[in-house]
Backbone bond lengths (Angstrom), bond angles and torsions (degrees), N, CA, C in turn:
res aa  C-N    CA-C-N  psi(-1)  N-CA   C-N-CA  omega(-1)  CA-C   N-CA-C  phi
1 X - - - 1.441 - - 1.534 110.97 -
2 X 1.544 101.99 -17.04 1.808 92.77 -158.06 1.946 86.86 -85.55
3 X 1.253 108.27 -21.74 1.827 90.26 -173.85 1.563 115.81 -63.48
4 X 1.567 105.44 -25.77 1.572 121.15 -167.96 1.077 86.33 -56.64
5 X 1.951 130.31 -68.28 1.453 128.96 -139.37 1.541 90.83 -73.10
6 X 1.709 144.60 -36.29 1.085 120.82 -163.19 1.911 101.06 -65.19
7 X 1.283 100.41 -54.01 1.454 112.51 -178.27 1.863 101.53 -23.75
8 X 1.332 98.57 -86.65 1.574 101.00 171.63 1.335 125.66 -19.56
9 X 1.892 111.06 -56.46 1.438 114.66 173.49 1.300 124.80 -43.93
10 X 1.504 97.92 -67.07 1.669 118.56 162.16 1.508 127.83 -17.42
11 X 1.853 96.54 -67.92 1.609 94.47 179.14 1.627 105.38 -83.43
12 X 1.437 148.53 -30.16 1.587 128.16 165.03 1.681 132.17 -37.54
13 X 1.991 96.67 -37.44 0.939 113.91 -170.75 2.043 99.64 -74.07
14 X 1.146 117.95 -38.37 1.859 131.84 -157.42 1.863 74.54 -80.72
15 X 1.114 121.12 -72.97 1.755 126.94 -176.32 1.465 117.22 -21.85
16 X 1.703 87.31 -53.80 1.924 92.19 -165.95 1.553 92.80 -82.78
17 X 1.835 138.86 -24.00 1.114 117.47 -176.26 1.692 110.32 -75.69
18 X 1.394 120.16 -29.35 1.222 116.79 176.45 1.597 115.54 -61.28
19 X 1.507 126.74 -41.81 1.511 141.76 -169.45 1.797 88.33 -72.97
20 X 1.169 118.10 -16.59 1.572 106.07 -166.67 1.303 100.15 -106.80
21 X 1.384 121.53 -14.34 1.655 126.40 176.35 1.450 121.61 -76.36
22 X 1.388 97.13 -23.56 1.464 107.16 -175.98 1.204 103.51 -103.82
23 X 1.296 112.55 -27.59 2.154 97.91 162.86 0.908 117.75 -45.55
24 X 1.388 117.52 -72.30 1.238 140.74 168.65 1.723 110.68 -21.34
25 X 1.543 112.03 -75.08 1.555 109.87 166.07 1.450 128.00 -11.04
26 X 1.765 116.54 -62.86 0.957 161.71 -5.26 1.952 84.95 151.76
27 X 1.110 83.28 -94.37 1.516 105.92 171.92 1.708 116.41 -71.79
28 X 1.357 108.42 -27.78 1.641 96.70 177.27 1.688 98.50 -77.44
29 X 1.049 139.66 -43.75 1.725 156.72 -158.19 1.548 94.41 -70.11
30 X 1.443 127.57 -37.43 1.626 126.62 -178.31 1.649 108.52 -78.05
31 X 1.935 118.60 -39.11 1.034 125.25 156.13 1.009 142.69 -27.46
32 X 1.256 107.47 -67.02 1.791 143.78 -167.24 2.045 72.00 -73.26
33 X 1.211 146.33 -75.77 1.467 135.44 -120.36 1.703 78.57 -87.21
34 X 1.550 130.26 -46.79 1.300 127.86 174.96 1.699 112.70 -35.65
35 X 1.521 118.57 -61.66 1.363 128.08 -175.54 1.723 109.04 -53.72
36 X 1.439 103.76 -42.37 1.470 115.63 -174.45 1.515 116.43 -65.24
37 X 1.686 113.57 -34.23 1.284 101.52 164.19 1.427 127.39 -98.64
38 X 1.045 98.03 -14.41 1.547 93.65 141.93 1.496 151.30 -47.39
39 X 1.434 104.56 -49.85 1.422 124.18 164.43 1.516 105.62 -67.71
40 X 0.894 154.99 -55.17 1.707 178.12 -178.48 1.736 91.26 -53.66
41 X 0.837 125.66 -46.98 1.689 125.20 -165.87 1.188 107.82 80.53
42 X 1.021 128.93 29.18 2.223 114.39 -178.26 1.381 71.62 -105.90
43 X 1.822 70.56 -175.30 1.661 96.74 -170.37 1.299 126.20 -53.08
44 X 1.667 110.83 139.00 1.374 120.47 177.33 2.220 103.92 -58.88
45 X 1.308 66.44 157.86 1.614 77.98 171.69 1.380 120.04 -58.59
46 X 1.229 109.14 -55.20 2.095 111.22 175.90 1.579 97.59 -128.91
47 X 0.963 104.37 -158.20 1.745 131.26 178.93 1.132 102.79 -68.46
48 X 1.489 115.83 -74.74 1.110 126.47 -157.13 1.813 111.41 -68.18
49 X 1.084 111.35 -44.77 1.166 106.54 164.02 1.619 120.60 -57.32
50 X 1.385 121.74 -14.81 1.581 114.81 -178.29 1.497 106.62 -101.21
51 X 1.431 103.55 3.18 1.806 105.57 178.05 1.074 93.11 -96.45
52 X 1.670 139.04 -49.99 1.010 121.56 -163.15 1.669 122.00 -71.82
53 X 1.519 105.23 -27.24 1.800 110.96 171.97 1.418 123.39 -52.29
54 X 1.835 89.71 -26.11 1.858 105.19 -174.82 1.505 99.58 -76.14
55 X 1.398 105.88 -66.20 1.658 109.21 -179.03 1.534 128.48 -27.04
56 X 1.528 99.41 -44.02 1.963 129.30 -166.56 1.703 74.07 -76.08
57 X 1.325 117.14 -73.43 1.793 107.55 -154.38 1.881 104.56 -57.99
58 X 1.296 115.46 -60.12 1.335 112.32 -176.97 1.839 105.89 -36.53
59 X 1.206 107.07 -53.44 1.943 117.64 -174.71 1.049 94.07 -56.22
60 X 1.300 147.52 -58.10 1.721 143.76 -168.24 1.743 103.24 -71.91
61 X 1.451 127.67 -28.29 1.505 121.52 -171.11 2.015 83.18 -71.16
62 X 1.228 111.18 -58.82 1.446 114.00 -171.31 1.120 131.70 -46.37
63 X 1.388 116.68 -27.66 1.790 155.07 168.13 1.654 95.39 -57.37
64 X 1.341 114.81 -80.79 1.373 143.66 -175.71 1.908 95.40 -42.26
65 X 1.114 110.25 -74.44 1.884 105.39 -173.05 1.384 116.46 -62.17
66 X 1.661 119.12 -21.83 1.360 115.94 -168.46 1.449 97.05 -89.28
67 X 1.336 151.89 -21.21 1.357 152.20 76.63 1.467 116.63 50.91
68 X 1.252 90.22 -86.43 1.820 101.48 -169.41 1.795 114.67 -74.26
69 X 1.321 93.59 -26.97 1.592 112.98 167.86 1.622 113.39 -67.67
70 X 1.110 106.32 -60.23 2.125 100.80 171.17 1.692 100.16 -73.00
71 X 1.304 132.18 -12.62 1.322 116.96 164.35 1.610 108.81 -67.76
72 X 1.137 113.17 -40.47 1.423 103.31 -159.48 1.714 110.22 -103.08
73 X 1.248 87.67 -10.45 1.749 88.20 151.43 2.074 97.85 99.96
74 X 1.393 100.26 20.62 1.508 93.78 168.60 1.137 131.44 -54.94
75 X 1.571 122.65 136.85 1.551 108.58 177.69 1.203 103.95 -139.59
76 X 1.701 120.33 45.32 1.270 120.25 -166.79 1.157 116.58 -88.17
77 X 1.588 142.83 138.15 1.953 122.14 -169.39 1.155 99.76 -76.19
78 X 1.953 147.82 -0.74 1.005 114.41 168.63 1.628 133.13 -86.51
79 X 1.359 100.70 12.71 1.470 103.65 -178.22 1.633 90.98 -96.27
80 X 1.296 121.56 138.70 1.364 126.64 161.61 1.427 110.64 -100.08
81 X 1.541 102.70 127.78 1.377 108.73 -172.65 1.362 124.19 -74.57
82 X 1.894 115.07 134.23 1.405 110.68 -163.13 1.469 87.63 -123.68
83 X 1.255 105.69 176.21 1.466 113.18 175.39 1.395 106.31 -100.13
């Protein structure tokens, strides 16, 4: 009986590594096409993902000028100070 249960062990264990190889596949191949349109600039994948790329870039343009403004020594009251 005890060879049956290794047998069994054996092939669940070879099964679940194959079912887990191809997730894996699977999930790197949806990645890689995610990164690619990304890099590429076409369309975001959903909505929500194309609001948030806008949000991240607009927050970094704002980052970037509030920046160049304490570089250059602005002290004008119409800029409201952000962090």
């Amino acid at each position: 009986m005890e060879p049956l249960l290794l047998l069994n062990s054996l092939l669940s264990a070879a099964i679940g590594g194959i079912i887990g190889n191809r997730t894996d596949e699977i999930f790197c191949r949806v990645m890689q096409e995610v990164v690619n349109r990304l890099r590429q600039g076409g369309s975001p994948v959903n909505h929500d993902l194309q609001r948030a790329v806008r949000e991240a870039y607009l927050r970094a343009t704002l980052v970037v000028c509030y920046a160049l403004l304490r570089r250059t020594g602005c002290t004008s009251t119409s800029v409201e100070a952000r962090p």
